[in-house]
N, C-alpha and C positions, 0 to 999 in steps of 0.2 A: 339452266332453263332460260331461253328468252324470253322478255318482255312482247307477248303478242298485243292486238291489236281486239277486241272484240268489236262485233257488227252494229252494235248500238255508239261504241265510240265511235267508230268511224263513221256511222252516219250526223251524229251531229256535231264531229268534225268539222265532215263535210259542209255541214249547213253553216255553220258558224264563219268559214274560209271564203262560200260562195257570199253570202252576205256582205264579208269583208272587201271581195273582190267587186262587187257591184257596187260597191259604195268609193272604192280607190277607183274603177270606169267612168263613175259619175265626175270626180273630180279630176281624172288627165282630160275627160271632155272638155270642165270649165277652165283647165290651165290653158290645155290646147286653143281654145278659141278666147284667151284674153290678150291683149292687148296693153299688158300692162311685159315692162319689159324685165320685171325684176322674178316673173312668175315663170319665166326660161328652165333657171335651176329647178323649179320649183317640180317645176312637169318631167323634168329629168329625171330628179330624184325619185315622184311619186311613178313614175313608168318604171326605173326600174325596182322598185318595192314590188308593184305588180307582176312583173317576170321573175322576181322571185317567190310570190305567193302561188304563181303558177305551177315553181322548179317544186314546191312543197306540197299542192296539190297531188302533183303527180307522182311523188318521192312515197306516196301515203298510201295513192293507191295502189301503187306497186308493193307497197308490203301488205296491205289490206289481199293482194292477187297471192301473196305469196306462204300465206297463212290460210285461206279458204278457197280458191282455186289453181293447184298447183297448175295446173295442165295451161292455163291460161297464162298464169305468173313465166312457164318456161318457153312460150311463144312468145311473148309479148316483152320478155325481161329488156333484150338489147336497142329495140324501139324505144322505151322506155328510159332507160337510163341516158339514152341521147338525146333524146328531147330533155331532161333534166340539167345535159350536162351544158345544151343549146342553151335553155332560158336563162340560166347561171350566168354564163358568157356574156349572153346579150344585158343583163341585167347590170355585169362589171362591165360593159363597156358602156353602157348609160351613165351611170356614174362617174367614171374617168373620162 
């Protein structure tokens, strides 16, 4: 039996993740617009933390589709898993 997902985790997953995210937005803002030259890496690294809280957002709701609306989960799977496999990428190429 797998490990499902029920509707109550996954929403304050979700909440916990969104919070997370607006708070790493807030700070590639303040990396973004400093002027300080050591904070480069800085915004590098927290941008791509971000694309991948993104890849994880999306990695969750895909199984959240895939446990309570199948029909949805079987449209939307391959969309889905590309945009995942996108933020990933871009997140390893922020890094490197």
């Amino acid at each position: 039996m797998r490990n499902n997902i029920d509707k109550e985790t996954y929403t304050w997953t979700i909440k916990v993740f969104t919070l997370l995210g607006i708070l790493l937005l807030l700070v590639n803002v303040f990396l973004f617009f400093s002027q300080n030259q050591a904070h480069a890496m800085a915004f590098k690294f927290s941008s791509a933390v971000m694309f991948l809280l993104l890849a994880v957002v999306v990695w969750l709701r895909l199984e959240y589709l895939k446990v309570f609306k199948v029909a949805v989960y079987k449209a939307r799977r391959v969309p889905m898993w590309a945009s995942i496999f996108v933020f990933v990428a871009v997140a390893f190429s922020r890094i490197f």
